[in-house]
Structures are given as C-alpha cells and as structure tokens.
C-alpha positions as CSV (number, residue, x, y, z in Angstrom):
1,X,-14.7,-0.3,-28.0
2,X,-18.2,0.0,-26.0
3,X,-16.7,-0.9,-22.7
4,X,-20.5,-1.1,-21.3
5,X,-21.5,-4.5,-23.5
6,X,-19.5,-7.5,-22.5
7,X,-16.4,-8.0,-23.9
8,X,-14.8,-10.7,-24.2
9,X,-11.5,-11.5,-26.1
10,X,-13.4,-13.4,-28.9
11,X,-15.6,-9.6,-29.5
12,X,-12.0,-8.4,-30.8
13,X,-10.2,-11.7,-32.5
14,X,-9.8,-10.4,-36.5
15,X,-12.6,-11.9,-38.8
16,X,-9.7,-13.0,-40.8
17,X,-8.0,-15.2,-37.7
18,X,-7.4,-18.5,-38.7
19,X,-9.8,-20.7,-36.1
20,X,-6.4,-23.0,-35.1
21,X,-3.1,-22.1,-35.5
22,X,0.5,-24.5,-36.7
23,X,3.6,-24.2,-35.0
24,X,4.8,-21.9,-37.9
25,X,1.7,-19.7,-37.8
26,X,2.7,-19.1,-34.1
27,X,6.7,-18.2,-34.8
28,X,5.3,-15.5,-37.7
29,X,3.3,-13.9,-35.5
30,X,5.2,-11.0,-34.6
31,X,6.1,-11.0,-30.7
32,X,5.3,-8.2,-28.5
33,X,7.7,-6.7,-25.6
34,X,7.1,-7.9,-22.5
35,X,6.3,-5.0,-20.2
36,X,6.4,-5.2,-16.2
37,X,5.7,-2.4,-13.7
38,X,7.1,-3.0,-10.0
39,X,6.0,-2.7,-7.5
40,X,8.5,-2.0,-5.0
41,X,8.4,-4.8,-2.9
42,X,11.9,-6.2,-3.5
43,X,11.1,-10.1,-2.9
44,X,7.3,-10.0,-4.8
45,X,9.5,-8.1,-7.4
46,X,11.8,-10.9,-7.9
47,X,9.6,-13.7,-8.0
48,X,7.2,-12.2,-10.5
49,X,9.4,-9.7,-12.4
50,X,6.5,-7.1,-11.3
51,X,2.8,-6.6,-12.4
52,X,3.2,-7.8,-16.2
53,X,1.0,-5.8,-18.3
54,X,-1.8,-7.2,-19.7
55,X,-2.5,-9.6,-17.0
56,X,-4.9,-9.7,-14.1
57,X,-3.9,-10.0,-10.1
58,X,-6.2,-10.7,-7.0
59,X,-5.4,-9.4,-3.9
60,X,-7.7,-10.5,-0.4
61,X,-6.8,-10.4,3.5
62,X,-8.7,-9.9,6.6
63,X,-9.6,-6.9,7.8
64,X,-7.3,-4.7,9.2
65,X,-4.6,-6.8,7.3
66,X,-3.1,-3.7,5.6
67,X,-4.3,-4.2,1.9
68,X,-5.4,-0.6,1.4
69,X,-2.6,0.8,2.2
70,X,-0.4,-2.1,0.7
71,X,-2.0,-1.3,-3.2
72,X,-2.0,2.7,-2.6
73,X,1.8,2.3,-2.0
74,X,2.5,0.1,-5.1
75,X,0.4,2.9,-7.1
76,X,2.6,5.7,-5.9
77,X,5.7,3.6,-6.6
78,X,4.3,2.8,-10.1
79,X,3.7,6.6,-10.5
80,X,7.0,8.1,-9.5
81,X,9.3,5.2,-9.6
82,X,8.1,3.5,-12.9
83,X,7.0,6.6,-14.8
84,X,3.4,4.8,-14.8
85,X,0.3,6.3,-15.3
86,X,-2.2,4.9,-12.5
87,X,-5.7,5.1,-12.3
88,X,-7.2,4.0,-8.8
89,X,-11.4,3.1,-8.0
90,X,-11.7,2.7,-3.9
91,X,-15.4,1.9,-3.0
92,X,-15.0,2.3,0.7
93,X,-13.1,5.3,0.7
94,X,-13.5,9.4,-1.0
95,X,-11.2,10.0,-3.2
96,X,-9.8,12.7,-0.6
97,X,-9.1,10.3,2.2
98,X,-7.5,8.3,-0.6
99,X,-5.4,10.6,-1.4
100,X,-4.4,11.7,1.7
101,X,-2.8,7.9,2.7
102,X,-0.9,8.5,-0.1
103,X,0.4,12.0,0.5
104,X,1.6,10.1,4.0
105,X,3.1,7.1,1.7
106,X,4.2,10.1,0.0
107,X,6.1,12.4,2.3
108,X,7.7,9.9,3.9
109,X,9.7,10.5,7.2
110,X,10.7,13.3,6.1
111,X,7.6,15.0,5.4
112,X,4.8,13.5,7.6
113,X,4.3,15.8,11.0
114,X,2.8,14.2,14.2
115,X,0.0,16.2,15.9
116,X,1.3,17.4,19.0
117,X,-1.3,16.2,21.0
118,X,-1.8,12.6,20.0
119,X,1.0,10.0,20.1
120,X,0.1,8.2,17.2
121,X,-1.4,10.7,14.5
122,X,0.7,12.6,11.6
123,X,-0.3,14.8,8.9
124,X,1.4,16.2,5.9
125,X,2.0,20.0,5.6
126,X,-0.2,21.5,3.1
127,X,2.9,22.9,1.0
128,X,4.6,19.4,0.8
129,X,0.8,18.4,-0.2
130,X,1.1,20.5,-3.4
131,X,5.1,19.5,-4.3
132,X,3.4,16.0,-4.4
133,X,0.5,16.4,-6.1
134,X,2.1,18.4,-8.6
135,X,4.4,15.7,-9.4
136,X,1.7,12.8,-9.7
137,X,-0.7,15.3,-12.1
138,X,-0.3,13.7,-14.8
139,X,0.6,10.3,-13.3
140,X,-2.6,9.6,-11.1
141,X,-6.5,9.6,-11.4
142,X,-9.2,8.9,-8.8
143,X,-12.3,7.8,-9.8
144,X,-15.0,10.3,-8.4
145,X,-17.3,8.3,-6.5
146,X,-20.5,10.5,-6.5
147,X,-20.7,9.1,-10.3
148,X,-21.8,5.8,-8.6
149,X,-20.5,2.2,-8.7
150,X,-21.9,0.5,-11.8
151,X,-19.6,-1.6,-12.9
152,X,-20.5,-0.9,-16.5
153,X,-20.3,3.1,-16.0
154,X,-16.7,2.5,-14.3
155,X,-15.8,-0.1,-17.1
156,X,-17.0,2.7,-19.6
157,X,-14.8,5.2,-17.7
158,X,-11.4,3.4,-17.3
159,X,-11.6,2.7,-21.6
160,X,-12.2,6.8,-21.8
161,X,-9.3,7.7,-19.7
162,X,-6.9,5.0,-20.6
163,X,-7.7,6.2,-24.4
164,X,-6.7,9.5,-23.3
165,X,-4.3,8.8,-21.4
166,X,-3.2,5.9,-21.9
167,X,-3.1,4.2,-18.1
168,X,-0.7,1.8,-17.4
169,X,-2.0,0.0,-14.1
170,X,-5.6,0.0,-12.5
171,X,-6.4,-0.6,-9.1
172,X,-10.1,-1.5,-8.5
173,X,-10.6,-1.7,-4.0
174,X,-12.8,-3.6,-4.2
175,X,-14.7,-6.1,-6.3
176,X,-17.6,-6.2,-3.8
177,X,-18.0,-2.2,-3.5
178,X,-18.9,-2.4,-7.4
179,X,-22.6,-2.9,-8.6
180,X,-22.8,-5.5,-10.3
181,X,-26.8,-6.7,-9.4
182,X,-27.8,-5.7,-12.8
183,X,-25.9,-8.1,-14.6
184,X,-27.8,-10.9,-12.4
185,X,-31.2,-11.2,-13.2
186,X,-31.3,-13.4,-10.2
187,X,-30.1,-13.7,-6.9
188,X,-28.7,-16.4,-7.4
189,X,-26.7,-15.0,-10.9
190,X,-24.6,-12.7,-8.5
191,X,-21.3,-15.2,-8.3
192,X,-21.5,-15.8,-12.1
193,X,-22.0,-12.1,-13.0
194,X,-18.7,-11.9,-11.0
195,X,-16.7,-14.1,-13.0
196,X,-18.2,-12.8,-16.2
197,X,-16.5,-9.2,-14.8
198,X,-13.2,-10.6,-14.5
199,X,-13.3,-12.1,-18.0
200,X,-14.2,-8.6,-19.1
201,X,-11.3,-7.3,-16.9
202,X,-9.3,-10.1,-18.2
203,X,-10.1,-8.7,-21.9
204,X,-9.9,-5.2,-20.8
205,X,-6.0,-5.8,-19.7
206,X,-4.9,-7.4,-22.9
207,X,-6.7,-4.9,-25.5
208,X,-5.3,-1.9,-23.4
209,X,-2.1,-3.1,-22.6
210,X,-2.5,-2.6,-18.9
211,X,-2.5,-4.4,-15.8
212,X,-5.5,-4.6,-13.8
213,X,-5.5,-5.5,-9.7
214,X,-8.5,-5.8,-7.9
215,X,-9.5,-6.9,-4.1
216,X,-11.8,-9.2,-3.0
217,X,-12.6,-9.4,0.2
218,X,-12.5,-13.1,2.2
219,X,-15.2,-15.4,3.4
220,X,-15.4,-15.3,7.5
221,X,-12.4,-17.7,7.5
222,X,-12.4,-20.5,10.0
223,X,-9.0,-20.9,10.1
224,X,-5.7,-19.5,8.8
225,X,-6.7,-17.6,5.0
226,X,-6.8,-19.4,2.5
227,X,-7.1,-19.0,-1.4
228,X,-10.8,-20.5,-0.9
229,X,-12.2,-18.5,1.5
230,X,-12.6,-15.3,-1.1
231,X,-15.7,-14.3,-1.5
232,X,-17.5,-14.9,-4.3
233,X,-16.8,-17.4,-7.2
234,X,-14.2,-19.9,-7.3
235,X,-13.8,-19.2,-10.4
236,X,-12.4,-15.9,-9.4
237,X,-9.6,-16.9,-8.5
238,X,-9.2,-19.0,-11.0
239,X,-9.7,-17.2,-13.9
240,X,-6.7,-14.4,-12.4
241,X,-2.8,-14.3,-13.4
242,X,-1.6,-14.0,-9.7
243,X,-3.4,-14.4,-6.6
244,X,-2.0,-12.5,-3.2
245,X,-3.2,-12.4,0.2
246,X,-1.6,-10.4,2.8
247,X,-2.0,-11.3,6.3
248,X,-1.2,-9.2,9.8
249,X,1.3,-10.9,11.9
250,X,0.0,-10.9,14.9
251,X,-1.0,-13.6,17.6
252,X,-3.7,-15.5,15.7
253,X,-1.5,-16.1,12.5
254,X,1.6,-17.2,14.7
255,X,-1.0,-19.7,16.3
256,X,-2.5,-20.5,12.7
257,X,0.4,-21.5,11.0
258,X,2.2,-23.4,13.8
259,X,-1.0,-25.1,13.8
260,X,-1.6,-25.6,9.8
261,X,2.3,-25.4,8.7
262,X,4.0,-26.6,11.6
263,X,6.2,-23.2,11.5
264,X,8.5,-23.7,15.0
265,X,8.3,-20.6,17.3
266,X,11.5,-19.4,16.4
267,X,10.3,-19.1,12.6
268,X,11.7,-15.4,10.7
269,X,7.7,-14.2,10.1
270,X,7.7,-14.2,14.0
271,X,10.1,-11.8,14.4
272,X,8.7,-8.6,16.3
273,X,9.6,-6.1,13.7
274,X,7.4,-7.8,10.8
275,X,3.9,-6.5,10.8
276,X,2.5,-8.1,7.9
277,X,3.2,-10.9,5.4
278,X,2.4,-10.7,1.5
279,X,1.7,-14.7,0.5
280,X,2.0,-15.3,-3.3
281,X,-0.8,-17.8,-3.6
282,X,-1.0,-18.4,-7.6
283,X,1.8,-16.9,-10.2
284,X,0.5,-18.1,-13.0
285,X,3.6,-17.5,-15.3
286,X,6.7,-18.3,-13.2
287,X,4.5,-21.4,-11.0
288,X,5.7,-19.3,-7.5
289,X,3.2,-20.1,-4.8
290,X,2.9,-20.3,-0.9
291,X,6.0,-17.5,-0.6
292,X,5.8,-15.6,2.1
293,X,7.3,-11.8,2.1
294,X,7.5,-10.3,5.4
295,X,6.8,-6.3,5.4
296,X,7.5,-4.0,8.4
297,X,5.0,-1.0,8.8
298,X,5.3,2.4,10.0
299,X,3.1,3.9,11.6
300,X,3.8,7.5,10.6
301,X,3.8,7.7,7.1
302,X,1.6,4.2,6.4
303,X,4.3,2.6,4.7
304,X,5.1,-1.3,4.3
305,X,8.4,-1.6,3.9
306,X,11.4,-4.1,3.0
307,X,13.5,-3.9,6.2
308,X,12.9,-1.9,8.7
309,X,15.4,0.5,8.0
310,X,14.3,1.0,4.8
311,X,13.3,4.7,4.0
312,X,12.7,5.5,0.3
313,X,12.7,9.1,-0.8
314,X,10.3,9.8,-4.3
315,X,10.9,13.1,-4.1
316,X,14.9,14.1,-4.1
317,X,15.2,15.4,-0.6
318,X,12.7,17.7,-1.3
319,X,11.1,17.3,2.7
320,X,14.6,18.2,4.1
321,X,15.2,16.2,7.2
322,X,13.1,13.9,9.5
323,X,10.7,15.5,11.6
C-alpha cells in the first residue's frame, strides 16, 4: 500500500464485500487469532490481556511523569520477553540517548555502574552495551531522526520496514513532535488533520497486524489529569482502543485526588515507595477504566517496576552480580 495517501479501512475493504452483512455471513467469516503482546506490567497485563494487535493505545501524563521511560521499558520487554519485533519513533530524543535509557532498562542492577563522583548517575559498561544490542538486532529499530518528522515520510517508513520485517508493536513519542501542518491547509485544520492521522494509524494497525501506541502530550491541566485535558482533538481519544495516563505520585496528586476522589490519607497510592501510577482511562474491549496501578522506580537502571523488590533479568545472568 502507498502509506503516504490517506488510508483509511474502506481504501482496502474487497470490491466484492457485501455492503451489510446477516448473522450467518458474520459466523462464515473465518475468525482470526487473537494476538496480545505484554507488556510487563503485571496488573495493566491482567486487565487488558496486553497490547492486542491490531488495535490502537494513547498514552499522556505531565511532564516529568515517567512516560518515556514507561513505553521504552514495555518495548524492551516486548523485544526480549515476547519475541516481538519493535519499531520505536521519539521526536524529542536521538535515537542514541534512546537507546541508551534502554541499555539502563536493559542491564538492570546488575549491569548499570554509578559514576563515582556523582550520587545519582549510572552508566552501562560498553561490553554489557554490545551483549544487549546484539540480542535486540533483529528485535529493535529506531527511526533516524535527521530524515525529518513528516508524518507521511514516517507513515511511508513504518509500511517498508514492517513489510520487511514484519514489526509487531510501534511506539510513536510523540504525536505532537510529528509534522503534520501539511495535511491542514489552515490553521485552524491542525486538530482535524490529527484525528485523520489516527484513523490512518487506526487502519495502519489492522492491515499490518500490529499494535500501534502513541503519546500525546496534555493540556496545562488545572486540576488533577484528566482524559480531556490531551492536547489536541477530542476525537483523539475517542477514536483509540485504550487510553492511559500515568501520573508522578508526588505531593500535588496526593492533594488532587483527596480533593477530586476523596482518597483518605492512608490510601495504598500514598505509600512512599510508589513513584508513579499508570490509570487505565478507556479499555475499549474489556470496559476497565479509572484503575489505578502503582509502579515503583529506580533510579539506577530507569526502571518502573511491580514491587519494589522486583528485579527482572532479560539476559540469563549474563551481568553477574549487583554492582
């Protein structure tokens, strides 16, 4: 398909499609498999059965409120946990500094290595570097930003790849780094040009069998984020399968949702270990919304984790033990 016109799903409905199906036209259609990639994150897991192929999911937060590093660590899981092959577009960030949060997500505990003269800084080893890049070769690919941010050129170059390679999730970070002017003659056509891109991501998913995320950054919020305060269209967030924020859980959304909720102070999310909270907003297929999924982050190797004792190893021991 050219990837650069619009598509939509009516472009690649058979000329010989009935235009209304019967009850029995729907049970002879053969059924597909259903196909789900974790991601990891044992409660979001569980309420959604993972990122379903085919669909579409939306992911905001505030600044600061971990999302980056949040999608780069479902990626790697996808890659070495699932057997997934990931292909990742970051606007804001080189694909180098990309990749090295992820050789940090990577290495884990075991691998990561603070800098002797700062409390808070940690590197990976250039050999533990190449055991993981070797091992994500043909499982990863970072969109090199010096081709530009088109949206039709990176539309074009996710239906290349994924026909060579046949990608199984995409992670686009973030809607509003991507040009998209040219699709709005006026200034005014920006939000609509948006919601035509994720029909075409929408279509995109369902011809190529993958799942697509994307982030969208919020409105200034006034109060505690919401689903409303994303940028952009409202039809955004209508038009996706599942719709996540993740917050930071820090002073302002313990005052926030005491305030909106009426959460007492002894509430779980207020424990001191949890650093951020994943909220479900919209799950389309299984109805889940307002769950909250409490995360706890470490520092040293970037990592949001299930419990705070929770230390996953992708690579077999291969980092030996913890620094």
């Amino acid at each position: 398909p050219d990837w650069q016109k619009a598509v939509t799903l009516a472009d690649a409905a058979e000329e010989n499609e009935p235009k209304f199906f019967t009850l029995p036209d729907i049970l002879a259609q053969p059924s597909e498999p259903e196909e789900y990639i974790k991601t990891g994150i044992t409660e979001l897991d569980s309420s959604l059965g993972g990122f379903k192929k085919t669909l579409v999911t939306c992911v905001s937060g505030l600044r600061g409120s971990g999302k980056s590093s949040l999608l780069s660590q479902i990626v790697l899981h996808a890659c070495v946990k699932e057997n997934a092959r990931c292909l990742m577009f970051s606007g804001e960030l080189t694909a180098r500094t990309a990749a090295d949060w992820l050789f940090r997500q990577a290495a884990g505990i075991n691998g990561v290595r603070k800098i002797s003269k700062f409390d808070t800084k940690y590197f990976v080893p250039d050999d533990i570097k190449h055991i993981i890049a070797d091992k994500l070769a043909d499982r990863l690919y970072i969109y090199n930003n010096r081709y530009g941010n088109d949206y039709t050129r990176v539309l074009s170059e996710m239906g290349r790849i994924n026909e060579e390679k046949r990608v199984d999730l995409i992670l686009l970070d973030n809607l509003m780094a991507l040009d998209i002017r040219q699709a709005a003659t006026r200034p005014e056509d920006k939000l609509e040009a948006q919601s035509k891109f994720v029909e075409q991501l929408e279509a995109f998913a369902k011809l190529t069998n993958t799942h697509i995320i994307f982030v969208a950054h919020p409105r200034k919020a006034q109060g505690f984020l919401r689903l409303d305060d994303i940028s952009g269209s409202g039809d955004i967030t209508n038009r996706v399968d599942n719709a996540i924020i993740i917050h930071r859980a820090n002073a302002d959304f313990k005052r926030l949702t005491q305030r909106d909720f009426g959460w007492k102070k002894d509430h779980p999310l207020y424990h001191e270990d949890v650093g951020n909270v994943l909220e479900v907003c919209k799950d389309r297929e299984n109805g889940t919304q307002d769950k909250f999924i409490p995360l706890y982050f470490e520092a040293a190797t970037k990592r949001l984790k299930n419990s705070p004792n929770e230390s996953v190893d992708y690579f077999g021991g291969a980092f030996g033990e913890p620094f």
